[in-house]
Structures are given as structure tokens and as C-alpha cells.
C-alpha positions as CSV (number, residue, x, y, z in Angstrom):
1,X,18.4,3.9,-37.5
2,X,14.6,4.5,-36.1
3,X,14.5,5.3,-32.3
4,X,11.6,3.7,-30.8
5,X,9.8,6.3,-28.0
6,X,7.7,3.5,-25.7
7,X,5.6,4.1,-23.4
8,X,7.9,4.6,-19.6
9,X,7.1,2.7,-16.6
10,X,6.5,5.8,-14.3
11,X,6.3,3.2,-11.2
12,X,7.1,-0.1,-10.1
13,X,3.7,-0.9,-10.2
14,X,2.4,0.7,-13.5
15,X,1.8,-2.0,-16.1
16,X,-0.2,0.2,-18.0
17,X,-1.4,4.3,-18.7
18,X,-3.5,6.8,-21.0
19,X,-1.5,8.6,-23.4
20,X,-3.4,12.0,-22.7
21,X,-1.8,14.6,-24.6
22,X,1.0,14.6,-27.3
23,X,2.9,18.0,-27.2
24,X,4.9,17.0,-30.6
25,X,3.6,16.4,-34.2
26,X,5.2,14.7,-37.0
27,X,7.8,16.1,-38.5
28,X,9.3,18.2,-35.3
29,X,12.7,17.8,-34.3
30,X,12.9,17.6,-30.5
31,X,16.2,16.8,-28.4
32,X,17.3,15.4,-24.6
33,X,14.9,17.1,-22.1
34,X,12.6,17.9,-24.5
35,X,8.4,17.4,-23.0
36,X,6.6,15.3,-26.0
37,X,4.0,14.1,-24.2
38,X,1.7,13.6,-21.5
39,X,1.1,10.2,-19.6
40,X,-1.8,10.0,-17.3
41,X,-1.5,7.1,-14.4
42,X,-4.6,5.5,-12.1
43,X,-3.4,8.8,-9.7
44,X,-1.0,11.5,-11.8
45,X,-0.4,13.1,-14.9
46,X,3.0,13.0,-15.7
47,X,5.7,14.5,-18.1
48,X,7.8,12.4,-20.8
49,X,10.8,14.0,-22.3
50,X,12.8,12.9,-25.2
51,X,16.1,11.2,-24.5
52,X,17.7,11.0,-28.1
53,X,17.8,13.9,-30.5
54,X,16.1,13.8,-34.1
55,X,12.7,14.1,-36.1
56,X,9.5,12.6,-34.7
57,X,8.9,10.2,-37.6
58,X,5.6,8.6,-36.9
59,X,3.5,8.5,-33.6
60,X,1.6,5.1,-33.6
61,X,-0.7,5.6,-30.8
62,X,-3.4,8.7,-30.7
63,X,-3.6,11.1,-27.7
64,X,-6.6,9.9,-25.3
65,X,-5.9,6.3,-26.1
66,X,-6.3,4.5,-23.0
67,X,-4.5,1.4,-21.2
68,X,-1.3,1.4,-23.2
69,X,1.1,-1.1,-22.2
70,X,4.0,-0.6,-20.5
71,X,6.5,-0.7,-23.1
72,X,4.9,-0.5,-25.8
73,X,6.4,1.7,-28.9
74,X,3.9,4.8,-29.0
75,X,5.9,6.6,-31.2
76,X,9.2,6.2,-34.0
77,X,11.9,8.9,-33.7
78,X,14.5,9.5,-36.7
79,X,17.7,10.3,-35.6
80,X,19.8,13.3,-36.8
81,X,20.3,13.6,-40.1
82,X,17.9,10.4,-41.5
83,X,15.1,10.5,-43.6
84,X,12.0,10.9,-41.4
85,X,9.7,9.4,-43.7
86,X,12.2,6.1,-44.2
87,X,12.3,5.8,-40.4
88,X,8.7,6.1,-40.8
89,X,7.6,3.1,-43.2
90,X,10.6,0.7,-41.5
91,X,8.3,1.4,-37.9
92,X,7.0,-1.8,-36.9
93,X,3.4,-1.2,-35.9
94,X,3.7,-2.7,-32.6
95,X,0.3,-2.9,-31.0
96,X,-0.1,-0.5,-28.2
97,X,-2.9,-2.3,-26.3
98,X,-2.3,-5.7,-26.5
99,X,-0.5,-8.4,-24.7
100,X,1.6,-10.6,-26.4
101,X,1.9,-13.3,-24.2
102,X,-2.0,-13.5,-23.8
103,X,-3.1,-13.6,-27.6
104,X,0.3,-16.3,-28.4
105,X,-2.1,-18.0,-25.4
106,X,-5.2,-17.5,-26.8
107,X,-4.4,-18.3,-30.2
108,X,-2.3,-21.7,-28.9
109,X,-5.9,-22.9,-27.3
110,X,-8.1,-21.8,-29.7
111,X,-6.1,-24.3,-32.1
112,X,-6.1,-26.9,-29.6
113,X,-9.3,-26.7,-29.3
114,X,-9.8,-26.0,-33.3
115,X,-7.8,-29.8,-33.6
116,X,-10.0,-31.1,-30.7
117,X,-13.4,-30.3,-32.2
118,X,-12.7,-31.5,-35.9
119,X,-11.2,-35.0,-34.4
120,X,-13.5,-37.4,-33.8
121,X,-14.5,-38.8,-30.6
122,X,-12.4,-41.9,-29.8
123,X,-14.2,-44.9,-28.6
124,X,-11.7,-46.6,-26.7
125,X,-12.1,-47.7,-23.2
126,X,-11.9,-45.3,-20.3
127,X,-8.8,-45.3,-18.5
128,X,-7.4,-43.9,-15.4
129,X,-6.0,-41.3,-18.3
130,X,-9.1,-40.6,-19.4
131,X,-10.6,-39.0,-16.3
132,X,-7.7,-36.7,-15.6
133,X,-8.6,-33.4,-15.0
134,X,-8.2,-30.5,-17.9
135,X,-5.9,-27.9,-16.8
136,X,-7.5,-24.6,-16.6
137,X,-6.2,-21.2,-17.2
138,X,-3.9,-20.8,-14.7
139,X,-2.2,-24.6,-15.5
140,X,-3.9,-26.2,-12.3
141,X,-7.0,-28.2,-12.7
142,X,-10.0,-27.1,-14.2
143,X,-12.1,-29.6,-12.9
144,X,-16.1,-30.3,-13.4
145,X,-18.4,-27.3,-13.7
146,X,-21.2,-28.7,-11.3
147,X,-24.9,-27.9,-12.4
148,X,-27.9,-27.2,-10.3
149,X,-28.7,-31.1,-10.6
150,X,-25.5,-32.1,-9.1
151,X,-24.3,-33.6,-12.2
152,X,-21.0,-32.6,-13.2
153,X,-19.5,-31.2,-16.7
154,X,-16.5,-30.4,-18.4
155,X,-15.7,-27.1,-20.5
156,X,-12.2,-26.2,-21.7
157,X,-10.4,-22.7,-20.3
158,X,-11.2,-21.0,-23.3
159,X,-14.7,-21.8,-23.5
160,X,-15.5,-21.2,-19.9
161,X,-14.0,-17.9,-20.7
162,X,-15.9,-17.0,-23.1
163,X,-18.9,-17.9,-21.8
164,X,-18.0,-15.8,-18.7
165,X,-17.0,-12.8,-20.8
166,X,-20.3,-13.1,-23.1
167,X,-23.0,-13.9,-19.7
168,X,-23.6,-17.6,-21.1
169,X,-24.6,-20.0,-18.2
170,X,-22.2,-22.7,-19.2
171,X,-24.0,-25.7,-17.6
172,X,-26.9,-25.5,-20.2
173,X,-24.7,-25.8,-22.9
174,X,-24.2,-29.3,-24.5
175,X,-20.5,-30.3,-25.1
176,X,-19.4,-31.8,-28.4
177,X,-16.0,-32.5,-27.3
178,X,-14.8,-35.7,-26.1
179,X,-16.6,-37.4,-23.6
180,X,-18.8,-34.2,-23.7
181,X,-16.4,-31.9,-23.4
182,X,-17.6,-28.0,-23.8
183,X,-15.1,-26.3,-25.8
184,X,-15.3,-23.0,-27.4
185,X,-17.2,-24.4,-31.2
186,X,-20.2,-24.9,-28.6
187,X,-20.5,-21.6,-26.9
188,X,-20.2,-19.7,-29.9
189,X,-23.3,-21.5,-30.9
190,X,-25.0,-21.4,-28.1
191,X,-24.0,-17.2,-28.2
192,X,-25.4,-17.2,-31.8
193,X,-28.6,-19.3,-30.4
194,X,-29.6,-16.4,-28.0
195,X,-28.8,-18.6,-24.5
196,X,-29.2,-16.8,-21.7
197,X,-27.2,-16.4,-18.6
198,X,-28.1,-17.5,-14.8
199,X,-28.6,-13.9,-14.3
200,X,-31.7,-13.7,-16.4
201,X,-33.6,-16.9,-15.1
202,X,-36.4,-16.1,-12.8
203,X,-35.3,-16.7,-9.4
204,X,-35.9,-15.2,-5.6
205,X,-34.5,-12.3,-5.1
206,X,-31.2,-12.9,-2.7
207,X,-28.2,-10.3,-1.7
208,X,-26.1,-9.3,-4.4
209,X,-22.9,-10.3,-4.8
210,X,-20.0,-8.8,-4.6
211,X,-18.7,-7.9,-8.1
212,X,-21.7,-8.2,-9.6
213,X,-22.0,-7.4,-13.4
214,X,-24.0,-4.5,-14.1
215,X,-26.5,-6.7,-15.6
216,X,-27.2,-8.7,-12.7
217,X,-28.0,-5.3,-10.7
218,X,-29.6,-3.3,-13.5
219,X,-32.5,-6.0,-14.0
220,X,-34.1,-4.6,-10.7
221,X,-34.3,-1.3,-11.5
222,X,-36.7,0.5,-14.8
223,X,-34.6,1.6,-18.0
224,X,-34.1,4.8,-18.0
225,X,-33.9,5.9,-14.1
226,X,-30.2,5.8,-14.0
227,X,-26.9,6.4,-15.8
228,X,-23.7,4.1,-16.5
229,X,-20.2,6.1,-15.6
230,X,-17.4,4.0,-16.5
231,X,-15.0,3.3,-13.7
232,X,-11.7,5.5,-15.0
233,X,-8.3,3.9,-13.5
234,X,-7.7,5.5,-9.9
235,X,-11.4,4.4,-9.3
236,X,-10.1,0.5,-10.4
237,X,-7.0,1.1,-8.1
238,X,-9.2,2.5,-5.0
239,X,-11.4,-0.8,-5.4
240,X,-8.6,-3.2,-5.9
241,X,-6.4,-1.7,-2.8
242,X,-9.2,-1.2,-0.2
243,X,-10.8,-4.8,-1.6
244,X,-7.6,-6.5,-0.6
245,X,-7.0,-4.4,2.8
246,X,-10.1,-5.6,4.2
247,X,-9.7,-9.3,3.0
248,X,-6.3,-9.7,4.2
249,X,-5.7,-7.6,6.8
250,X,-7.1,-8.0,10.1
251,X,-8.4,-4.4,11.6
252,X,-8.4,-3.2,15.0
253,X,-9.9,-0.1,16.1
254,X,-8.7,2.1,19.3
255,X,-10.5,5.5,20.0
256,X,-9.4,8.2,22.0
257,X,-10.9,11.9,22.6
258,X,-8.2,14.5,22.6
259,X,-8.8,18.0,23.9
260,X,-7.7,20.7,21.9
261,X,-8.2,23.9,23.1
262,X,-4.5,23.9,24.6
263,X,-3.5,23.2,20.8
264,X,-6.0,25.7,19.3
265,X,-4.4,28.8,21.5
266,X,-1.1,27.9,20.5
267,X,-1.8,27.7,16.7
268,X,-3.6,31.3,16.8
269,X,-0.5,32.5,18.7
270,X,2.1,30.6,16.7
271,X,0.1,32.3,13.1
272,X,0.0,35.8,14.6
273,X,3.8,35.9,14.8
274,X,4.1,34.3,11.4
275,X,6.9,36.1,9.3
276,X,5.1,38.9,6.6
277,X,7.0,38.7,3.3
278,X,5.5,40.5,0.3
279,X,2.4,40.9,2.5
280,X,2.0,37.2,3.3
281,X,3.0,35.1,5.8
282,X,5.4,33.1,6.0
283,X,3.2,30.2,6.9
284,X,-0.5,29.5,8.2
285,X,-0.9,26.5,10.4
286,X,-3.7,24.1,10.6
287,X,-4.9,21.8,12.8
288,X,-4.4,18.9,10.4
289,X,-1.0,20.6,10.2
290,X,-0.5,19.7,14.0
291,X,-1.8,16.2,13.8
292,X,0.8,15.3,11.7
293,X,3.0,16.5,13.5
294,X,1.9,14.9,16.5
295,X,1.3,11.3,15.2
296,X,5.3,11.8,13.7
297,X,6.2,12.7,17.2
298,X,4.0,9.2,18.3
299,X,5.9,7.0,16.0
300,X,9.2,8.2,17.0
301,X,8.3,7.2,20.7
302,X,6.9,4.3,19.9
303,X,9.1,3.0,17.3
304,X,7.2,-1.1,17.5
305,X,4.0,0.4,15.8
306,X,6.5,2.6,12.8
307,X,5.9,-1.2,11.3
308,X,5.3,-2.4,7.9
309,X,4.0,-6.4,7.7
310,X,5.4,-8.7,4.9
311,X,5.2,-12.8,5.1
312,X,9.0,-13.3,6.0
313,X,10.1,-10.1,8.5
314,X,8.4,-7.1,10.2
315,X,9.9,-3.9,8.9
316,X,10.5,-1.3,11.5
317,X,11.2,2.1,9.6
318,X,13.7,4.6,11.3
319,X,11.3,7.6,10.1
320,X,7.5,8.5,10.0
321,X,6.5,9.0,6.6
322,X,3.3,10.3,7.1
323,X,0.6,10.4,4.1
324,X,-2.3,12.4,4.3
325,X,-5.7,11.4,2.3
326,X,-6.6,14.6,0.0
327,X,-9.8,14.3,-1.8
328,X,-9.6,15.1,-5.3
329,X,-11.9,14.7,-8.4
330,X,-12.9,10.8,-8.9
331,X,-11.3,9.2,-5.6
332,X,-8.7,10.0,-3.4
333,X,-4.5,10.3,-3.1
334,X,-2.2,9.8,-0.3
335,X,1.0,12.4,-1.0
336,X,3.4,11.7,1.9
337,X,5.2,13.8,4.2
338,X,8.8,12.3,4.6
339,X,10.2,12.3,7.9
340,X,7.8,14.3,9.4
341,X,9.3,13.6,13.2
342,X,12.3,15.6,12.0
343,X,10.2,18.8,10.2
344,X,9.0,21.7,12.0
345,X,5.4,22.7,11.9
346,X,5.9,25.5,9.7
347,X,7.6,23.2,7.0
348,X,4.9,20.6,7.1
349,X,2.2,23.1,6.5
350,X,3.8,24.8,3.5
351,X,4.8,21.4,2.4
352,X,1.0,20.2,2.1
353,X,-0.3,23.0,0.9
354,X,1.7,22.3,-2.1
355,X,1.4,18.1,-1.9
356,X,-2.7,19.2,-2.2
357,X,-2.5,21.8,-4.8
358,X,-0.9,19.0,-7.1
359,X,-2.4,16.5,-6.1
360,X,-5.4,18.2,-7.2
361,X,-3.9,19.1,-10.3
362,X,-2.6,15.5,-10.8
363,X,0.5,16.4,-10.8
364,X,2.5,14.5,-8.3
365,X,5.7,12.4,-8.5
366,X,5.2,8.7,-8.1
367,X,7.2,8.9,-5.3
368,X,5.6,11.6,-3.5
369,X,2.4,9.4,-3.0
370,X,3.9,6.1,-3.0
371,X,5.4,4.5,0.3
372,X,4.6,5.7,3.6
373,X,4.3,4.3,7.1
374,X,1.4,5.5,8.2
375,X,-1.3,8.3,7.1
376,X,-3.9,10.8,8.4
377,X,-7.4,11.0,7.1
378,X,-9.3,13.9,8.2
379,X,-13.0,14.0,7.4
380,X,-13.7,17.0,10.9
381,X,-13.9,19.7,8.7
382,X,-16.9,17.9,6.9
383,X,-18.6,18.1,9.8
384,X,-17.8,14.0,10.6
385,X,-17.7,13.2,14.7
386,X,-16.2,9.7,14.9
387,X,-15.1,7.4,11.6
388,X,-12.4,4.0,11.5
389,X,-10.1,4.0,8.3
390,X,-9.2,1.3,6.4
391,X,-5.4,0.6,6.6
392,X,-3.5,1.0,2.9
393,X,-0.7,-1.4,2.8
394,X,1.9,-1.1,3.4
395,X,1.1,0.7,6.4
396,X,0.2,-0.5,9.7
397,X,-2.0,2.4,11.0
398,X,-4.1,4.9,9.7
399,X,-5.5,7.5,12.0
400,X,-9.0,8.7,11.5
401,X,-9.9,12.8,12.6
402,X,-12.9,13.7,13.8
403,X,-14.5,17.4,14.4
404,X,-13.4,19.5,17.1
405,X,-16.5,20.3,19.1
406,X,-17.5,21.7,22.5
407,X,-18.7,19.1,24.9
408,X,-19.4,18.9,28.6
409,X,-16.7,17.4,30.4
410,X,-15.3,16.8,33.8
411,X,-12.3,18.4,36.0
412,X,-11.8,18.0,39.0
413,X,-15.1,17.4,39.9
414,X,-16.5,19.9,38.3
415,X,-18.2,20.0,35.1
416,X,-17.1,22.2,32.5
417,X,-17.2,22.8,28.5
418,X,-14.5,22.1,26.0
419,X,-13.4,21.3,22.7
420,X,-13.1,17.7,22.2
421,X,-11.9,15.8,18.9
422,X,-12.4,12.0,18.7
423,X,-9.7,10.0,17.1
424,X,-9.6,6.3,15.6
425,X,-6.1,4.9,15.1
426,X,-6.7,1.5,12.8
427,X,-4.0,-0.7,12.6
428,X,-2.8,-4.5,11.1
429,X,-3.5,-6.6,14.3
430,X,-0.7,-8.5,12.7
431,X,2.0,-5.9,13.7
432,X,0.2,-3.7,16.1
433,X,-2.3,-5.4,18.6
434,X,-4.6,-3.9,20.9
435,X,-1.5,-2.7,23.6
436,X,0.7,-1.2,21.2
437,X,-2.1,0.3,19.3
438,X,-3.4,1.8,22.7
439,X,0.4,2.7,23.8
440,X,1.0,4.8,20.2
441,X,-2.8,6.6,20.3
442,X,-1.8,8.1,24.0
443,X,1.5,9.0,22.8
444,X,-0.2,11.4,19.9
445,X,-2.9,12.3,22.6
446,X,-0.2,13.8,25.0
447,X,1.0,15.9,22.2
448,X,-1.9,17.1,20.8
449,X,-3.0,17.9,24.6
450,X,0.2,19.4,25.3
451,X,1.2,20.7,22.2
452,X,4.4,23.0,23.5
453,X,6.3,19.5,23.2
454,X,6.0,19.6,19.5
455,X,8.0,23.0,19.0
456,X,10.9,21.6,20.9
């Protein structure tokens, strides 16, 4: 009987992924373990192996093909000892790309509306039924589409949508419907008509919105003098994740300047007696190295602001998971170090070293970048003084690095030079106001100031 290979859910939160690479061809027998393709995510590129043994009967969806479902049969597998090319022609050709639910919806209101249009209008007289609001798309109420006279409309979901999706402005299209309805026979004539949008009436020039189409920002500038780059997935994710942060989480900044010269002699000494194996030692610290280390160290002592919001509890975590922004090609990815508190220094930096080496290669484990309780960006070695993070739920805090530099400063009465690093710890006010915020930033600024107390 015909195994179906579908394409795996490589998160909790993947609903779809680019097939990048198939490393089997029809006809090839592969077994359990066996790599047959590549699966690239918004932030990974990840192995699939076989988990049946037999012939690879028929793949059904090409290598590069983009935003294939979850679950979707990508391939047909003949097991051990059938006939490849039966297993082959009894493959259903399950669409890769498509949502069933959403065209059974789409096709149940286009015949509604189908039914609607060819009926005639009823002339009966209006009743409180009659003025009912349509449901919309979401099954609440659709309600009147205002126009610029205040006089109000009605369109059906589909037909809103598709004016929408095609730049129609709805409210200058003339419904044929009952009681003037707009359904979807009246856009597609107004489409074919050449109507235009509300983006390409003259008007004042105003602030742009956010989201705007491409169109809607394009019309100010000459063809020609720029270049459309399609947004890939991590870019979509980046958007979506930050988007949300700042609309639903309310930030709070706290800075602090943290001498490091203390910290900077120990790291030199701490590298010069680094183990020499094969001519290489065992380890090279870094600052960042140290920060984490430190802000671990913070957490642990102030366990309130180790937090994690959700609507019903506050989740207080009994490690520091610490993520640390690398910059890679297209965006950015967060792989974590788990229970950094308990690690030694040496361990952290050999285990970001090879967290950023993959995570350039895009070639982390879901769960190695997924999670966390808090995270480290570090823009100081770009040369950046003082910056504020944005928070990336589920975390609480994010700690922004700044450049160590040499500025004037005063001890005991006495001015003198040192090397000063200014640090912005943003946090969810919701789980960590301004005290605890300020209570958790001088905890990290004791160790990094004194950093002998993160070797013990």
C-alpha cells in the first residue's frame, strides 16, 4: 500500500515551509534514517529522513516550491516489494499549497452569492429582518462600508475581499444585490471596467500608513529609481513578532553604565591560561561571552524578573535561558543558551561560537532558538553607544550592549579615564516595573564590575 511522505511540522508554530532541496529521485529505494530532503523554515534549514522503508514512487511537489502546507503529501513512497509505478498512479494528487478549509469556504460563498445574484430582488416590505447585518468573514457582522458622503453601503465578505485583494475602492461600485447589496458579479465588473482604487485619486499628500501596499508608496517616487525584493519568510516572521511586541507590550527602559576594565583584565588573564590542544586553545572568551554570563548570574538573584507574562498566571522560570541576537543574512535569530546561571564561562563561549556558526548556516534545531527567558543583543562592536531593544515574547527583558569606550569619570574626587559600556535592559512593565527592572540591571552591573564573582 502507498506510503504518503508529508511535509513534518518542524515546530509548534510552523504551519507552513519551502521544500528546498530533494536529496532522492524517483525510483531510489531509501530506508529508516535515511535524509530525502531538505525543509527550509522562516529561520532554519532542516533535515527530513525517511521513516518507512521502500521505493520513492512519485514526489508531487518540486524542490524550491515555497509555502507548503503543513501536512501536505509532498511525496508517495512504495513499500517493500510493490510496484513503484502502481503506488505511483493510485497517489492522490493532494495539493501542496492550498487550504482546504479556505477554498470549501470560498467556493460555499461564491455560490451563495452565485444564487443571490441570479434571484431577483424581492419587493416585499422591510422588516426588522431585513436590516440585519451580513456576517462577514470572520462570522461577526459585516456591517455598512461608509463612503466619503457619509452614506452607508453594503458588500458581501467575498466581494469586499476581492476588491481589497484587486485595489478596487468598494464604495464607488454600484451593488446589484438586494437592497443594493455589492456582491462579487459587481466587482468583477467593475475589475474588468478599469475602476480604480482610493490609492490612485488625487489627494493631499498625508503620512503613510502602516502596511501600506507597495502601490500606495511607489506612486511618489519615478519608475525606474528603485527595485522590488520580495519579503522571504524570516523577514514576514521579524515583521509579525516585533509588530505585535510593540502593540501589546508595554516597554520600559532602564540604563546603566558599567565599567569594564576590571572585567577586561580578567578576560586577557583568563585567555592566556586557556588550555593549548592541537595548537588551539581550549577556549577564547569574549566580552559578550561575559555578559551572559552576568545577566544569568542577575536572574538567578533576582528570580521576580526570570518572568514570562501570559493572560491567566505569571511564569517564574527556575533557569536563565539566555538568547543572544546573531545577525545573519535577511534578519536576525535568537539561538539560546540553556541554563546559562549554571555553565561556566568557558562553556558558554564554545557553546556560541557554534549556536552562531549554524545559525549562520541555518542550520539550527527548532529548539535551540525557540523559548528563552530573556536575551542579549549586542550592537558595541558596530561601533553603537546607547540603543533600547524591543522585548520578543515570551521574554520579559532584553538587554541592549553598547561599546566599551574610554570616558572621563569621577573617583574619589578625582577625575580619571576609564572604559565605560552603557546598557539598556527593556522589559514588559506588566511583569517587571521600573523597581525590579532597576533591582535586576544592578545585579548584572555588580558582576560585570566585579567580575571574580562569576568564576565562583
Amino acid at each position: 500500500m502507498p506510503i504518503n511522505i508529508t511535509m513534518p511540522a518542524l515546530s509548534p508554530t510552523m504551519e507552513e515551509g519551502n521544500l528546498a532541496k530533494w536529496l532522492v529521485k524517483e525510483g531510489d529505494k531509501v530506508g529508516p534514517g535515511d535524509v530525502i530532503a531538505e525543509i527550509e523554515t522562516d529561520k532554519a534549514t532542516m533535515e527530513v529522513e525517511a521513516v518507512d522503508e521502500g521505493t520513492i514512487a512519485k514526489i508531487l511537489v518540486d524542490e524550491g516550491t515555497e509555502g507548503v502546507k503543513v501536512n501536505a503529501v509532498i511525496a508517495v513512497l512504495a513499500e517493500d516489494g510493490e510496484d513503484a509505478s502502481e503506488a505511483a498512479q493510485s497517489a492522490g494528487d493532494t495539493p501542496a499549497k492550498k487550504d482546504s478549509s479556505s477554498d470549501k469556504k470560498e467556493e460555499a460563498e461564491s455560490k451563495a452569492e452565485t444564487s443571490s445574484d441570479e434571484a431577483p430582488t424581492p419587493k416585499a416590505k422591510t422588516s426588522a429582518a431585513d436590516s440585519k447585518p451580513l456576517s462577514d468573514d470572520k462570522g461577526g457582522s459585516a456591517g455598512p462600508v461608509p463612503t466619503k458622503d457619509g452614506e452607508k453601503i453594503f458588500a458581501s465578505p467575498l466581494a469586499r475581499r476581492i476588491a481589497k485583494n484587486e485595489g478596487v475602492d468598494i464604495t464607488a461600485i454600484s451593488g446589484s444585490g438586494p437592497k443594493g447589496r455589492i456582491v462579487k458579479r459587481d466587482v468583477e465588473e467593475a475589475i474588468a471596467s478599469g475602476a480604480k482604487s482610493k490609492a490612485d485619486a488625487p489627494q493631499a499628500a498625508t503620512a503613510m500608513p502602516l502596511g501600506a501596499s507597495s502601490e500606495a508608496i511607489l506612486k511618489n517616487f519615478e519608475e525606474g529609481s528603485y527595485e522590488l525584493v520580495k519579503h522571504d519568510g524570516m523577514r514576514k516572521t521579524i515583521a509579525k513578532r516585533l509588530q505585535e511586541s510593540k502593540q501589546t507590550i508595554p516597554h520600559f527602559y532602564v540604563t546603566m553604565d558599567c565599567e569594564l576594565d576590571a572585567l577586561l583584565s580578567l578576560r586577557s588573564q583568563l585567555n592566556k591560561s586557556a588550555p593549548v590542544k592541537d595548537e588551539k586553545p581550549a577556549y577564547k572568551l569574549s566580552v559578550n561571552d561575559m555578559v551572559i554570563k552576568a545577566l544569568a548570574l542577575a536572574l538567578r538573584d533576582v528570580p521576580d524578573a526570570n518572568v514570562s507574562w501570559t493572560d491567566e498566571n505569571m511564569v517564574k522560570h527556575k533557569h536563565a535561558d539566555v538568547g543572544v541576537a546573531v545577525s545573519i543574512p535577511g534578519g536576525l535569530i535568537t539561538p539560546i543558551v540553556r541554563k546559562a546561571e549554571t555553565k561556566t564561562l568557558s562553556v558558554i563561549s564554545n557553546e556560541m561560537k557554534d549556536l552562531g556558526k549554524r545559525a549562520k548556516e541555518k542550520k539550527l534545531a527548532p529548539t535551540e532558538y525557540q523559548g528563552g527567558t530573556t536575551a542579549v543583543s549586542n550592537m558595541g562592536m558596530m561601533g553603537v553607544k546607547n540603543f533600547s531593544a524591543v522585548v520578543n515574547p515570551p521574554h520579559a527583558t532584553i538587554l541592549a550592549i553598547g561599546a566599551g569606550e574610554q570616558r572621563p569619570v569621577v573617583k574619589d574626587g578625582e577625575l580619571k579615564v576609564a572604559t565605560v559600556m552603557s546598557v539598556t535592559l527593556s522589559t514588559d512593565h506588566r511583569c517587571v516595573d521600573g523597581a525590579l527592572g532597576a533591582e535586576l540591571l544592578g545585579a548584572f552591573k555588580n558582576y560585570i564590575e566585579n567580575p571574580m564573582g562569576m568564576l565562583v
